[in-house]
N, C-alpha and C positions, 0 to 999 in steps of 0.2 A: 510232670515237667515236659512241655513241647519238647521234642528232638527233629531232627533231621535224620529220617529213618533211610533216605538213597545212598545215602555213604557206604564205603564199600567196608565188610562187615570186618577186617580186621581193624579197621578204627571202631570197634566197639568193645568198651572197659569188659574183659575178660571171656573175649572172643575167644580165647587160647582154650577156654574148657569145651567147644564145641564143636571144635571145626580140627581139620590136620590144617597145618602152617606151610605153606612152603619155603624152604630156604632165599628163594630171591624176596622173599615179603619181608624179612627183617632188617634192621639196619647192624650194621654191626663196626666193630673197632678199626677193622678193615677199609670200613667204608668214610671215615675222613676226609674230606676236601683238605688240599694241601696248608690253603690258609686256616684251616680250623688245627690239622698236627702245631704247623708255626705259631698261634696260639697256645696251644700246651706246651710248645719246646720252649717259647718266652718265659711265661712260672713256671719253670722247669728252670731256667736259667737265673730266673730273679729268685727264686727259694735258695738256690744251689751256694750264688755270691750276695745276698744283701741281706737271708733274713737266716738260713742254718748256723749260719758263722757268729749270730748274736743269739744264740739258744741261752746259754745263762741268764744275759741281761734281763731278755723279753720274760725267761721263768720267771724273773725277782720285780716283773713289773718297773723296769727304768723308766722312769718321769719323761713321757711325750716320745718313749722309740716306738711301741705299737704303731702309734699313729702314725709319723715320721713312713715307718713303713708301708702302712695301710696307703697312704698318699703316694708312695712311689708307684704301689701296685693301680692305683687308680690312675697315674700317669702311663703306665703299660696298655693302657685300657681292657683289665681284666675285671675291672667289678660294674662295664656298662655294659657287659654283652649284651644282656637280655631287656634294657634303655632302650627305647625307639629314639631312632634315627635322630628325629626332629627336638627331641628331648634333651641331646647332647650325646648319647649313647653309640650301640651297635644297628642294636634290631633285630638281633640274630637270634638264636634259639639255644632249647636243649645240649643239642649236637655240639653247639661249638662251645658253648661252658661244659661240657662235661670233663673234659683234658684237662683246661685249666682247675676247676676244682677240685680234681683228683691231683694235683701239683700242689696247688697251697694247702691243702692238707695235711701236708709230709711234717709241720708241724701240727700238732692237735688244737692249740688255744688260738694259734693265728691262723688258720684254717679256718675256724669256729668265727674268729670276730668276721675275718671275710665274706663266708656264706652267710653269715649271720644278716651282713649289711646287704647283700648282692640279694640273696632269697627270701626271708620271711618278711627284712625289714624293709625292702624296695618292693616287693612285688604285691602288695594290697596296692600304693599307688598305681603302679603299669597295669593293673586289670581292672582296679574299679573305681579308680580317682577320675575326676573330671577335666576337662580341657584346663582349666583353669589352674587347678591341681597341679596337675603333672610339668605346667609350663614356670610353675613358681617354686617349686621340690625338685624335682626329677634330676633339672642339669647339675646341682649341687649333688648330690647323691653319685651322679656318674660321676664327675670329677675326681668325687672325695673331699671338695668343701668340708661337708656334710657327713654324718656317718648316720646310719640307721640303726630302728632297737625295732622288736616287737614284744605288744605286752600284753599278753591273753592270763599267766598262770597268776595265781597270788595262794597266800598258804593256807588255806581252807577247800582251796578248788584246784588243783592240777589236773588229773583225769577227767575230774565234773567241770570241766573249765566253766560251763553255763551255770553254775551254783556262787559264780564269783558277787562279790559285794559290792565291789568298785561301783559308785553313783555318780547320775548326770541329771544335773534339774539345770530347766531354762530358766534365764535369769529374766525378771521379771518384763523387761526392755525387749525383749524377743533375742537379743544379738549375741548372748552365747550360754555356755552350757557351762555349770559349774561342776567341777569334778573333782571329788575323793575319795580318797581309797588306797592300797598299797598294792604294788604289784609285785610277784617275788620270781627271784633266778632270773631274774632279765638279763639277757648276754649284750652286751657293750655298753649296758645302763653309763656304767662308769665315764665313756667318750661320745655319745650319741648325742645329735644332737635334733633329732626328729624321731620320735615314737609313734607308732600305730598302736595305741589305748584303746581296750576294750571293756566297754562302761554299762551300767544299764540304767535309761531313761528312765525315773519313777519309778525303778526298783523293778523293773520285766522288761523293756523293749532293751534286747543286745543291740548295741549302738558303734560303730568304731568312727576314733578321732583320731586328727592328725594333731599330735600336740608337740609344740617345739621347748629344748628344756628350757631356752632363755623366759620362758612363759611366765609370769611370778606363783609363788606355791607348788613350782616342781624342784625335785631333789631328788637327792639319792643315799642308800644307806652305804658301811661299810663295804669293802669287799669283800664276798666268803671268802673263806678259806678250804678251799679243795682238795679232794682228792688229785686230780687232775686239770687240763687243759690250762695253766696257772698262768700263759701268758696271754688268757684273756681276760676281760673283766665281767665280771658275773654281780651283780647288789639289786635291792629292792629299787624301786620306784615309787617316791612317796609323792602325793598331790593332795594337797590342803585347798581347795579353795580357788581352785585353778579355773582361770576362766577363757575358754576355750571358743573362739569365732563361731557361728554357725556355720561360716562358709569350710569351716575344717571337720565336718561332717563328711566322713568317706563313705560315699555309695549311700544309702539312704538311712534312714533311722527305723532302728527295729530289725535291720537286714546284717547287724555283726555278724552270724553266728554263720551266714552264707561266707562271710568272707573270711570268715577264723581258718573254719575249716577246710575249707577249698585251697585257701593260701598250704593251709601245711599238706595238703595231699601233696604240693610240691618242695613244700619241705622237709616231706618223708625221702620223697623222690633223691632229693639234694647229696640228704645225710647218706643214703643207700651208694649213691658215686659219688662219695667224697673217703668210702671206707676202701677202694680199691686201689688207690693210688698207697696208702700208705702200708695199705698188706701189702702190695706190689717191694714195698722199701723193705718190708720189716725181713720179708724172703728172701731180699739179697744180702742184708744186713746177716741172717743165720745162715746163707751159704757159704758168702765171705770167711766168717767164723770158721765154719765145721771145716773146712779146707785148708785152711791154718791152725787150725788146733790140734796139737799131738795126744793120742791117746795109745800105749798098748802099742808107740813104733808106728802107730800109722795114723791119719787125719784121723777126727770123729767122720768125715764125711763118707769113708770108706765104708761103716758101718751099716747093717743093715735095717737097723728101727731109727737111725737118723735120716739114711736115704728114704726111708716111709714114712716121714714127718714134713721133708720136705716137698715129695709127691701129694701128699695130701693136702699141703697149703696151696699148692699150685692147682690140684684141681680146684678148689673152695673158689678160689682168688677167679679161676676161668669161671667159672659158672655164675658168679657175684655177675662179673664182667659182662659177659655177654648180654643177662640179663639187663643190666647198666643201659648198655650201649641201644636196646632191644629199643627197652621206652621210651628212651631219647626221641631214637626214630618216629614211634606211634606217637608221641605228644605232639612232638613238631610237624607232624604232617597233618594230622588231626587242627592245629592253627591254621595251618595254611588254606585249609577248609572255609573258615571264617566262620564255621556252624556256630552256633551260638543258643545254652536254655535260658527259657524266659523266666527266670526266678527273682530277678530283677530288673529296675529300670535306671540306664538302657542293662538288655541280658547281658549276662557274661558268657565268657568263650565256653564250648563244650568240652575243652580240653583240659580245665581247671580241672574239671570231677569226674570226665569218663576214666580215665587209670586211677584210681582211687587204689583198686585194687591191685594193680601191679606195684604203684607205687609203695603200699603200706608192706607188700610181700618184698621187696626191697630196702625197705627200712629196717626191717626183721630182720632178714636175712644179712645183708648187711654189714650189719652193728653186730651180729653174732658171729660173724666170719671172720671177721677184723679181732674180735678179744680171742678167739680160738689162733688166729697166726701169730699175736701176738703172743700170746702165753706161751705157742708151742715154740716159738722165737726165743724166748728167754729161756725155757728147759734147753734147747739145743746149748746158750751161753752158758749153762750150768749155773756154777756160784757166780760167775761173773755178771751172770745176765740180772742176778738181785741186786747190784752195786749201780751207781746214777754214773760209771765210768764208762758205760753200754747205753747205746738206745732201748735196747727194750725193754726195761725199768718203765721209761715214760713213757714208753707208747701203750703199755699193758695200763698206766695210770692214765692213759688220755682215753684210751678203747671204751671204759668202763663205763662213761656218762653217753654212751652212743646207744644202749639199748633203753635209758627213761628219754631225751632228749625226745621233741614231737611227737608226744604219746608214749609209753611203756611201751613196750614189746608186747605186756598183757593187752594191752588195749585194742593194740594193731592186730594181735593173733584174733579177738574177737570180732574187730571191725569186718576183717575178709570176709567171711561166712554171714556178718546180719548186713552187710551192703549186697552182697546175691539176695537174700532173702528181701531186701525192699526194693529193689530192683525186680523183682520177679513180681511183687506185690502192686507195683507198679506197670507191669507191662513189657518190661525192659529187659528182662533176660529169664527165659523159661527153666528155671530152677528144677523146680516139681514135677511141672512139663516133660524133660527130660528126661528127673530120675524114672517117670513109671514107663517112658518107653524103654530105659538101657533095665532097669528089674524084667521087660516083658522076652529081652534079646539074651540076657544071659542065661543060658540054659546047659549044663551041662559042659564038657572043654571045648576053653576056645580053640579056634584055627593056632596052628604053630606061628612063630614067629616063621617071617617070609623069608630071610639066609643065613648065609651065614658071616654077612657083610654085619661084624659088628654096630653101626653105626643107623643102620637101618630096623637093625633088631631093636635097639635102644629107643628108636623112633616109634617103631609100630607098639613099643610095650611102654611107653608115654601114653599112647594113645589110648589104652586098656586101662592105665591109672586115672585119663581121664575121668571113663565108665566109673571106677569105684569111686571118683568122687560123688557123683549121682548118684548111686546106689548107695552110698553112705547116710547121704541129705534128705534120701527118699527114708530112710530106714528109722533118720533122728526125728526127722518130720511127723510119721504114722504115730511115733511112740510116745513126743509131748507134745506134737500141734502145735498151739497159740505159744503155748509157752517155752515153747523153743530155745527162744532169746535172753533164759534166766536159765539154762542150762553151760555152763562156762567152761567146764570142764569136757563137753563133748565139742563144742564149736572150736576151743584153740586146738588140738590136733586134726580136725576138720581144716582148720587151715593149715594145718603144716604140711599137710597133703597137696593143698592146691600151691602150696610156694616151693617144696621138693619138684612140681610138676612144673611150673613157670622155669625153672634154672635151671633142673635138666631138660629140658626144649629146649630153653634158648642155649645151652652150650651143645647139643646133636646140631641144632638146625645153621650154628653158626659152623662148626665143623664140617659139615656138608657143602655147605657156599665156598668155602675154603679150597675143600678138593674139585669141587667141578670149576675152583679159577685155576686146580692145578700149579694151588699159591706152595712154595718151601714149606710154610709153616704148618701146612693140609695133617700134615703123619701125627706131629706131635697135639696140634688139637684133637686128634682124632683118638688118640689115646688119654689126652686129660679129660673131655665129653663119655669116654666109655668109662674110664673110673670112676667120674662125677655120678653115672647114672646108675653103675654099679653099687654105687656105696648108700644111692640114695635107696634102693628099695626094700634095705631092713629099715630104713626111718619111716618109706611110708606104711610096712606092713604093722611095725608098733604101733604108729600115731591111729591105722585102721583099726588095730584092736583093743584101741583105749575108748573110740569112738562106738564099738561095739559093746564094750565091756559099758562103758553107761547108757545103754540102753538097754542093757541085759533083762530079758524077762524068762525065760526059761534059757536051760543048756541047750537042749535041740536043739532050737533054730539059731544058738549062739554056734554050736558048732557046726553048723551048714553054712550062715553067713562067712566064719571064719576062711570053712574052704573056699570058697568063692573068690574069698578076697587072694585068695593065695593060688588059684586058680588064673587070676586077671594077671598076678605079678609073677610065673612062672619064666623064671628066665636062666639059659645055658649056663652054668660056672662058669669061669675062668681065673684063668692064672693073675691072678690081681698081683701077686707077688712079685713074677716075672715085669706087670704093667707097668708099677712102681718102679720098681728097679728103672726101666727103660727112661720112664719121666723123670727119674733121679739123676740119670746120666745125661738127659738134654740141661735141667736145671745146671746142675755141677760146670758143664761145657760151656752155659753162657753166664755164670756168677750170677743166678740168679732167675728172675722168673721165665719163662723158656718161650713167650712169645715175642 
């Protein structure tokens, strides 16, 4: 795939494994334009009085309030941000939907129908629909007329989405495409009223259509019944016979499978900042708690494994965050670019599929952060926290579907590691390249870390975790070659090395930017980034010797590789205990998360 190689190299998808970053290169939370905060503090405002105060109803599904509400928040103009201008919309980016998603979130099902409509189900239109398209769809959509669905999964093919069955034959007139088949878990099946259906022409060519439900032979089945997010709507999509325009042909035929997947890199992206806002809630919800709860004569919050419960959510929630905020930035500037690959006609933007990788390490990440705050939320409640008299009952039941939602977790932990690999196969990012100069440089111990400026130390020994990922890929690569990519069990801790590496970088490098603004906030990131990176390097020394361990062919050189590895991660102790404590006492000072 043609690229535009002059771009400057941190616009390129997973530049962070081979380069140091500098602090002014990232964007970060900090960095808001005032009308993008006013933005967040709007859904921040409209969750607070129009849609928290109807939690019961919206759980038990009341006849037309989703919607009812979904239409106010399209009056806010929070579901056109990323609409061009001329379409009825904003035109804006990342950046300025990232606040608001992190806002509607705060509940999980209405969160879900929002991003639902806002990202997977509008954004096939804004990249790859046609003039025509976008002028007949698009201002219904921003509005809120309209709602959106997308419909990739059905129940033989979730993961194998390309194994789906759903057919398209042209009808014999040339004028439309007849389509059936069922499609399953479709989120706002229930209220939608435009779907992106993905079908295959004559049983192989992935095809995507724009199908509207008034269509005749579209329908829908019951609602599940869920674990979670309950006040959305979740049901099959059935289509008997449906016949379908040509001119409702999205982007070309044959060419679905570009726009499935490219859509959900940024619907990975989405679900990654949409889980921060409501860790962000679930930490004040158990500060709140632990400070009025009497235990033993004194709050629980006084205690010392609940103030290391709440330190630990707070670092999770910073490092999510930062990371968050990081790709916001790389997407949106990378558009501004206008670069564009030629995988279609006209191409689509480079900024669909260059973060692939960051994005998918954010959706993991994520969705894993958010059920770990919430869980540790509801231990803080105790018994109360198991009663529906507490939020974190439902936010533990809404967390749960965040790690299948836009691929599995397994999926994405695979994805990281064989997108380097075809990207290097490609030309596009020196994988192998790399590992055999960092195996040529590692020799014996490295230089000491450079002070004693914790923050810098945390920095320079990112930068060593880099190497071991090279040395890793180099080591997987020698031992099964071709077959690489059927080894499953060493690529997902392969990646969990390279996503511990993305979020501790980006929580140093935003702490860093922080104190050279000589921001209030500078001290306490700088102790949630030292904890964050602290804690992360028993995860990545396991995840390296799991990736060791399958590739085991003798002890020797398992146990030279071993030291090596633990060589690159050699880092000072410290008083974590004491660190805690300190982040305990900012959280407790502000009710809650401490930036």
């Amino acid at each position: 795939m043609p690229i535009d190689t002059a771009l400057p190299t941190r616009l390129t998808g997973a530049d962070f494994l081979l380069h140091d970053i500098d602090p002014s290169e990232i964007f970060t939370r900090e960095d808001l334009a005032s009308d993008e905060r006013q933005m967040a503090d709007t859904a921040a405002r409209f969750m607070d009085k129009d849609v928290l105060p109807q939690l019961d109803r919206l759980e038990h599904q009341e006849e037309g309030l989703a919607r009812k509400l979904f239409n106010q928040a399209a009056e806010l103009g929070l579901l056109g941000i990323e609409v061009p201008e001329e379409n009825g919309g904003l035109g804006l980016g990342k950046r300025a939907h990232i606040g608001v998603i992190e806002q509607l979130a705060g509940l999980g099902g209405f969160g879900i129908t929002c991003s639902a409509h806002s990202g997977i189900g509008s954004q096939p239109l804004i990249y790859f629909g046609n003039a025509e398209q976008k002028a007949r769809y698009l201002p219904k959509l921003a509005s809120g007329e309209w709602m959106a669905a997308y419909c990739l999964s059905e129940a033989g093919s979730g993961s194998d989405a390309l194994g789906m069955k759903t057919k398209a034959v042209l009808s014999p007139d040339g004028k439309h495409y007849i389509l059936n088949g069922v499609k399953m878990w479709i989120t706002n099946a229930g209220w939608a009223d435009l779907f992106t259906v993905f079908a295959k022409i004559d049983g192989q060519h992935v095809t995507a259509f724009l199908v509207e439900r008034t269509f005749p032979g579209v329908s829908t089945g019951r609602e599940e019944h869920k674990l979670g997010i309950k006040s959305s709507s979740t049901r099959r999509l059935i289509l008997e016979d449906v016949a379908v325009p040509v001119e409702n042909v999205l982007g070309e035929v044959g060419k679905g499978a570009y726009i499935a997947f490219n859509i959900l890199n940024f619907g990975r992206y989405s679900l990654g900042a949409a889980m921060v806002g409501p860790a962000r809630a679930q930490l004040g919800f158990a500060t709140k708690y632990a400070q009025e709860r009497q235990q033993f004569g004194r709050p629980l919050a006084s205690f010392g494994l609940i103030r290391q419960k709440l330190a630990d959510m707070a670092a999770k929630i910073y490092a999510t965050e930062s990371a968050t905020y990081r790709t916001a930035g790389l997407i949106d500037e990378l558009f501004a670019t206008g670069a564009t690959v030629d995988s279609m006609n006209p191409p689509f933007a480079r900024a669909l599929d260059e973060f692939a990788v960051e994005c998918s390490v954010l959706k993991v990440r994520g969705s894993e952060m958010f059920f770990e705050i919430a869980d540790e939320a509801l231990q803080i409640h105790g018994g109360y926290g198991f009663t529906e008299e507490f939020p974190a009952a439902r936010a533990l039941r809404d967390a749960r579907i965040n790690r299948i939602f836009e691929g599995t977790n397994e999926i994405n932990r695979l994805f990281i590691p064989t997108t380097l690999l075809r990207r290097e196969q490609r030309g596009r990012f020196p994988l192998l390249q790399t590992a055999l100069k960092v195996a040529a440089e590692i020799t014996g111990t490295p230089p000491a870390l450079p002070s004693a400026d914790r923050l810098l130390d945390a920095q320079a020994l990112l930068g060593r975790a880099k190497k071991l990922v090279f040395l890793l890929a180099g080591i997987a690569g020698r031992t099964f070659g071709l077959k690489i990519g059927d080894e499953q069990e060493v690529l997902a801790p392969l990646a969990d090395v390279v996503s511990e590496i993305y979020l501790g970088e980006s929580a140093v490098l935003r702490a860093l930017k922080l104190r050279s603004r000589l921001a209030p906030e500078a001290a306490v990131a700088a102790d949630l980034a030292t904890l964050s990176v602290n804690d992360s390097l028993g995860r990545i020394e396991a995840a390296a010797r799991r990736v060791l361990e399958g590739c085991l062919r003798d002890d020797a050189s398992f146990g030279q590789q071993l030291k090596t590895v633990r060589l690159l991660l050699a880092w000072q102790p410290l008083n974590s205990i004491a660190l805690r404590r300190r982040i305990a006492d900012q959280i407790t000072a502000r009710n809650g998360y401490p930036l």
